[in-house]
N, C-alpha and C positions, 0 to 999 in steps of 0.2 A: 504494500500500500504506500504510494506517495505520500510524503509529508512534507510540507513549504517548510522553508531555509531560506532565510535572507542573503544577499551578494552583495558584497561589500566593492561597489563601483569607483570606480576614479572621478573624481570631478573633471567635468567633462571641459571647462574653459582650460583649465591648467595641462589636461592633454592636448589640447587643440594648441593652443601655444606652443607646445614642444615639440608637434609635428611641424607646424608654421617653418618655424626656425628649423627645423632637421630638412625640410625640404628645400631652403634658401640656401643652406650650407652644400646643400647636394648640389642645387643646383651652380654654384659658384665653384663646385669642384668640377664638373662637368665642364665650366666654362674654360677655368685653368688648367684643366689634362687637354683640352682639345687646343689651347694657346700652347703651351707646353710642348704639344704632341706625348703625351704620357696616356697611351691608352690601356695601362692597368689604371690611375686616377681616373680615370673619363667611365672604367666601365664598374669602377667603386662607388662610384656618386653616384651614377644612375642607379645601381640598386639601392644604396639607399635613397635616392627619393623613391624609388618604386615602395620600398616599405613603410616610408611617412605616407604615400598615396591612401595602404593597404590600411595603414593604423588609422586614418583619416575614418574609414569604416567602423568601427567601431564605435563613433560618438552618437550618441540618441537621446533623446527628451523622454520623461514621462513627467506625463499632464496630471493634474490633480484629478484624483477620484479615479485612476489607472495605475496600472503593475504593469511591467514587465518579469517575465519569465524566461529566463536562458538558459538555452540547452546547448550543448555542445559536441555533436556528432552524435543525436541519439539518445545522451546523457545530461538531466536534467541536474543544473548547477545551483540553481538558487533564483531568490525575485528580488527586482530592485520594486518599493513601496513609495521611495522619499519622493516628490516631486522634485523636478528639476532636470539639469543640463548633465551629462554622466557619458563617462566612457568604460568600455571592458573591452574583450578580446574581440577582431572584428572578427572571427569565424563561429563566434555564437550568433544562434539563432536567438532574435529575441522578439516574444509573441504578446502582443498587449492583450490585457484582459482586465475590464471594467470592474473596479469597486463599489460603481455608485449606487441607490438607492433604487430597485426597477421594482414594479408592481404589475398585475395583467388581471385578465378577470377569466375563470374558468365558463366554457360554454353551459348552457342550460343542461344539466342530467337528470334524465329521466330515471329514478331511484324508487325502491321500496324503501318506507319507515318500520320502524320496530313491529310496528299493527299490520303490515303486507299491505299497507294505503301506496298506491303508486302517487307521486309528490315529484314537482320539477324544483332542481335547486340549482344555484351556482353562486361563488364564492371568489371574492377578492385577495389575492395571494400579493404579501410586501417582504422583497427578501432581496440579498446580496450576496458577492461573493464574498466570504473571509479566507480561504485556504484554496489560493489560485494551482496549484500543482494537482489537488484533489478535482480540482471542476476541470483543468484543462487535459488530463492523465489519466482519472479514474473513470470517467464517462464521456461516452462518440460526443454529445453534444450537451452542452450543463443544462441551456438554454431549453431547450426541447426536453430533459430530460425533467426539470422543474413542472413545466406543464404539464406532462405525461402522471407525476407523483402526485400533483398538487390535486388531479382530476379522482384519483385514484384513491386519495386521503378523503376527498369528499364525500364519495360511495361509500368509505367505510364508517365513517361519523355518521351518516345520517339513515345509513340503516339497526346505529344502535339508541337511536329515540323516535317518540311517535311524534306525530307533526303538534299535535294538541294535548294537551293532557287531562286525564280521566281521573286520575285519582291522585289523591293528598299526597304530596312530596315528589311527585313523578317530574322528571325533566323534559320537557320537550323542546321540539327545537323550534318552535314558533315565538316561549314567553320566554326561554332561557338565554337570552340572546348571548351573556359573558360568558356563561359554562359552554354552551356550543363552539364560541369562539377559540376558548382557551385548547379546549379538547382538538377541535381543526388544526390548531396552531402545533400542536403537539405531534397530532399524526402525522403533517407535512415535513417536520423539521425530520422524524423519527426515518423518513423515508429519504430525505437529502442529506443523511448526514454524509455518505460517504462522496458524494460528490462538490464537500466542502462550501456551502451554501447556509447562513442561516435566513431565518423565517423571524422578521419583524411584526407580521403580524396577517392574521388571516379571517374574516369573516364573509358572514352570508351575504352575500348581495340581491339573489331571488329566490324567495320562499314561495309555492301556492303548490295547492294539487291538481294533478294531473286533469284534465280538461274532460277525460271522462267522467270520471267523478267528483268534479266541484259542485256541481249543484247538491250533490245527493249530502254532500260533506257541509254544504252552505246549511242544507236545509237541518240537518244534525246541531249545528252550532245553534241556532236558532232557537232549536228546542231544547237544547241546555242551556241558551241562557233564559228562557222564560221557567224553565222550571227551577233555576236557581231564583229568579226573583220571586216569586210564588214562593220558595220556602222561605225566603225572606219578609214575605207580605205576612205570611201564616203566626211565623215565628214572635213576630210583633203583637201581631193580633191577641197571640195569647198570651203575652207580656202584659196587655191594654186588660184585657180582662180578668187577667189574676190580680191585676194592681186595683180594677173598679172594686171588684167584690171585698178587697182585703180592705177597703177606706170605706163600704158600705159597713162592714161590720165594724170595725171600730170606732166611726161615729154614731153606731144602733141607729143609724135610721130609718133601717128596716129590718125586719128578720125575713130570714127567707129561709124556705124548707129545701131539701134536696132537689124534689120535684120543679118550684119556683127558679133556684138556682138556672139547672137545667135549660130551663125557657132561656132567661136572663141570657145565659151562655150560647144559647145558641140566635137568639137575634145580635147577639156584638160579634159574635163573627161573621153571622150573615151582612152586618152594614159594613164592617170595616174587612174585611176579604173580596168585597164585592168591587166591580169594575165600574160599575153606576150606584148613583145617589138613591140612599135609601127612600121608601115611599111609606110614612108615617102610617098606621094604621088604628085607626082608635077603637079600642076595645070597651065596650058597654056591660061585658058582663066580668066573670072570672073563669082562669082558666079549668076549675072543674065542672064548670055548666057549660 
């Protein structure tokens, strides 16, 4: 397995200077072997300028937010990181590869949730290179290989929650938005690691269900949330009426038998459960006639 190593590079002004001057000297020897007629001087200066030419090769930039990586016949020597003007050996290869901050967005997939609900989702991937020898050495292409993991990490997130949730404490990945996230994040990094890539951050960007069954699913949400507020209307209601009866009785101002009770209890839940305005009904006699 590749592991990055720094390359400890020459400053590249101060080799450029010294080729400068190695090649004015060549060329000055060149001039005085050929005044001379000395053509062992004449054919010494010409190779060395040829090798100030050759060392001229060697000089390269790296731009902020880029690496270079140098190999050398096959064999990988190390990265220059520092920004700036740099010289090394010119018969290394040296291959730029981007530091800076990339993000994409994965295509719509078409996935099963923890429930077999088929659900389209797709997910925003934020990550970089840290370990240029791993992304450019350990996998054909880092780039392609990030999308290929990142798509792959989303399948398996989202088929271990249900889109909605049904019962108390269960995750889903509609209201859990952080836990979903972190989990994503997790799985993509867990799948890039060897390609020396981290994962800055990952979330859902399209949530809904699958187009066959959105309505059936619409109309399901629908009826849970009406029967949660029905148990909420209920739950009052009988709040409202154990609190009448307990302030009937402690100020006696009436006594009421079981049977009475009973009535009482059941016209307060019929006004206040009710979706229309109670319709007052005067009663002339009692209820045991």
């Amino acid at each position: 397995m590749f592991r990055e190593s720094p390359y400890r590079a020459t400053p590249g002004l101060a080799a450029l200077l010294l080729f400068i001057l190695l090649a004015l000297a060549a060329l000055a020897g060149v001039i005085s072997g050929a005044r001379d007629a000395s053509p062992v001087m004449a054919a010494g200066s010409m190779f060395i300028f040829a090798l100030a030419c050759l060392g001229l090769g060697g000089l390269f930039v790296v731009n902020p937010g880029d690496a270079k990586a140098l190999v050398l016949f096959g064999s990988y020597k190390g990265t220059v990181k520092d920004p700036g003007f740099w010289w090394a050996n010119p018969f290394l290869v040296k291959r730029t590869i981007s530091l800076r901050v990339r993000n994409f967005e994965t295509t719509k997939l078409k996935v099963n949730d923890s429930h077999a609900n088929p659900i389209e989702i797709a997910a925003i991937v934020v990550w970089k290179v840290i370990e240029t020898a791993e992304a450019l050495f350990e996998v054909e292409d880092y780039a392609t290989y990030v999308a290929v993991q990142s798509e792959s990490a989303v399948r398996a997130v989202a088929g271990t929650r249900p889109y909605d949730s049904h019962e108390e404490g269960e995750q889903s990945l509609s209201t859990h938005t952080d836990e979903v996230s972190a989990a994503l994040q997790a799985a993509i990094q867990e799948r890039l690691a060897r390609a020396g890539v981290q994962v800055i951050e990952a979330r859902v960007s399209h949530l809904a269900y699958s187009p066959e069954i959105a309505q059936a699913m619409l109309q399901r949400q629908q009826a849970t949330a009406i029967i949660a507020a029905r148990f909420k209307i209920v739950e009052g209601a009988v709040g409202m009426v154990e609190n009448a009866l307990d302030m009937l009785k402690t100020k006696g101002m009436v006594v009421l038998d079981d049977e009475r009770k009973a009535q009482m209890v059941s016209n307060l839940l019929v006004v206040l459960c009710s979706e229309r305005s109670a319709q007052p009904i005067v009663n002339a006699g009692t209820i045991y006639q």
